[in-house]
C-alpha positions in Angstrom: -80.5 -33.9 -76.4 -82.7 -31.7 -74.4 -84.1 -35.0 -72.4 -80.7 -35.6 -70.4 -79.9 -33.2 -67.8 -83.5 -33.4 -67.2 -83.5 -36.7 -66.4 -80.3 -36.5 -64.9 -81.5 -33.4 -62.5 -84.1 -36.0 -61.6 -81.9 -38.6 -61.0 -79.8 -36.3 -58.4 -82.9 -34.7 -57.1 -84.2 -38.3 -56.3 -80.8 -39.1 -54.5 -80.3 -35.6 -52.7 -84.4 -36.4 -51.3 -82.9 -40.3 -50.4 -79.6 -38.8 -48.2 -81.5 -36.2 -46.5 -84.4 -38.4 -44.8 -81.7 -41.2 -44.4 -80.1 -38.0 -42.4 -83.4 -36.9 -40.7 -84.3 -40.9 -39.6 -80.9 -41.6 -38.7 -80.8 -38.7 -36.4 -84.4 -39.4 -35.1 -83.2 -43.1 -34.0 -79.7 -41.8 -32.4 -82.2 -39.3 -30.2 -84.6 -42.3 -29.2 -81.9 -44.3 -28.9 -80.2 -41.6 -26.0 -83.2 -41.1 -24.2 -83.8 -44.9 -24.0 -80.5 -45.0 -22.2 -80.8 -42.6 -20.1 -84.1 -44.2 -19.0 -82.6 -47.5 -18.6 -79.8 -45.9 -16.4 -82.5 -44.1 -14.5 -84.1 -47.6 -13.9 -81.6 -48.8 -13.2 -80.4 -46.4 -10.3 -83.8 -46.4 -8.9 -84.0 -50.3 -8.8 -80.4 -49.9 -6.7 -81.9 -47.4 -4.4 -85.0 -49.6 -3.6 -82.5 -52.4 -2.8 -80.4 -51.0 -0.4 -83.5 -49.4 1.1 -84.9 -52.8 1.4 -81.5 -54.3 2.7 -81.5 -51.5 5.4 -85.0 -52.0 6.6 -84.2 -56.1 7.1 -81.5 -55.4 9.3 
């Protein structure tokens, strides 16, 4: 009887390790996933700028 709760603290130590790098990753890709928009945005602003800078000089 003195095998099960230590294979069941396993079990849950196994699943607690499992939720907290799912946390950690998760996290990671929602920071990525920010600064790759506010890169895009920045892009994208920039490509605007160049265009109407370009318009202006035609004329």
């Amino acid at each position: 009887m003195e095998r099960k709760p230590d294979s069941i603290r396993a079990i849950v130590l196994v699943f607690a390790v499992g939720l907290v790098i799912t946390g950690f990753t998760s996290l990671q890709a929602s920071e990525e996933e920010r600064s790759g928009a506010r890169a895009s945005t920045r892009a994208a602003a920039d490509d605007i700028a160049l265009m109407s800078l370009a318009r202006s000089d035609a004329r």
